[in-house]
Every structure is written in C-alpha cells, then in structure tokens.
C-alpha positions, 0 to 999 in steps of 0.5 A: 711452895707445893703445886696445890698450894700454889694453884689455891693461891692463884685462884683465891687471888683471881676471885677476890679480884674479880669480886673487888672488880664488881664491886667497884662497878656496882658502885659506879652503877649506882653514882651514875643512877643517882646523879643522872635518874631520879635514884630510888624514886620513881620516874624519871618523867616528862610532862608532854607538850599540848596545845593551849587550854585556857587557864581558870581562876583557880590556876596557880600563877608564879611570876619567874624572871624575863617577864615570864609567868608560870601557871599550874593548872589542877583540872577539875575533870580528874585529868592531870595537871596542866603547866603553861607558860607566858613570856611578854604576855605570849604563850610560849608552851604547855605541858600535860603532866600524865606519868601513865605515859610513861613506861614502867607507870601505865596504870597511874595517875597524878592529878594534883599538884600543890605547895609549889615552891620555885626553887629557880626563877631562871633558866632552867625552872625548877621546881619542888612540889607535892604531888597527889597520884596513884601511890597516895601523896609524895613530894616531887621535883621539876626542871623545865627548860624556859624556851622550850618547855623539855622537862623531867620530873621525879617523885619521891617516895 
C-alpha cells in the first residue's frame, strides 16, 4: 500500500470514527432530555408555593388517598390557577401555577386548568390536565410531592 493511500485510509477512518462518536452522543443527549425534562413540550415548570387563599365553590375538589383533598382553583381575576391541598382537614401548601416565572417563558400566561384526571392518588400526585394558556389549549401533565408540595409541570403541544 502506497504512502497516500495509506494517509486517505487513516483519515477517512478517523472521520468516520469521530462522526459515529457524535452520533451516539446526540442520542444520549436526547434519551436523557426525554427521560429527565419535559422532551419536545414546553416546560418543565414549577408551580410556586403562596400563602393560604380561600377556595371558592366553584373550586375543583379531588379526594386523594391518606384523607387528603386536593382543589384547583381557576380564579376569575385572570390570574393563574391555584393548587391547595388539605390532609385531616388541615391546609398542608398551596401552589400558584404562573409559567411567566420561569425562564424562556416570560411573556406567558396560563389561566385555566380543566378535565383533570388524577392519575395517582398517592405519593407523588400526578396528574393530567388540559391547560388554557398564551399558546391556545394544550394538554398538560403534573407531579406533586404530597408532603411537601415540590412540583414540575410540562405542557404538550
């Protein structure tokens, strides 16, 4: 084998290689958005913990497992929707649902939440929903955790 063939050779090799080498990457990369982020939707985000407000009758009332109640509240003052939770009939947190909070998402809004679905009645509570926001109506998903009210939320598109 000639001199010049040999250096192709060993090039075309190392590029090849190092093409394969990115590619397997980017796949990681992208397993590793999918399984730990909200993937191609938007978010992820958190619902921030407020002080107590009180719960109108046209709150939605889950009842979960350990005697806890969940409502969600979608307030009439175009603010965002409201997520309280009762344990034995003692307010245990409440979480504010404002995705302007949150980096990348400034300029937007959510200001509805409806056709809940509790997916799970324990520890975490997880939830599916369809969401009214900047971006017209998208379904969305929740996890909270019961005790102390650490949430992420993400809506599909």
């Amino acid at each position: 084998m000639d001199k010049i063939t040999k250096k192709t050779l060993i090039w075309s090799i190392s590029i090849f290689g190092i093409l394969i080498v990115c590619y397997f990457l980017y796949i990681g990369y992208a397993i590793n958005s999918f399984m730990t982020s909200c993937g191609l939707d938007d978010g992820p985000f958190e619902a921030k913990l407020i002080g107590p407000i009180n719960i109108s009758d046209s709150a939605q009332k889950f009842d979960l497992a350990e005697n806890a109640i969940l409502y969600i509240e979608n307030r009439t003052d175009s603010l965002s929707p409201i997520i309280t939770l009762f344990q034995n009939d003692e307010l245990v947190w409440t979480l504010d649902t404002d995705t302007s909070k949150t980096e990348g998402y400034e300029g937007t809004e959510l200001w509805n939440i409806s056709n809940v679905n509790i997916t799970n009645t324990k520890n975490p509570i997880e939830l599916d929903f369809l969401s009214h926001w900047t971006y017209g109506y998208e379904v969305g998903w929740m996890e909270i955790d019961l005790k102390s009210g650490e949430n992420r939320f993400c809506l599909s598109w």
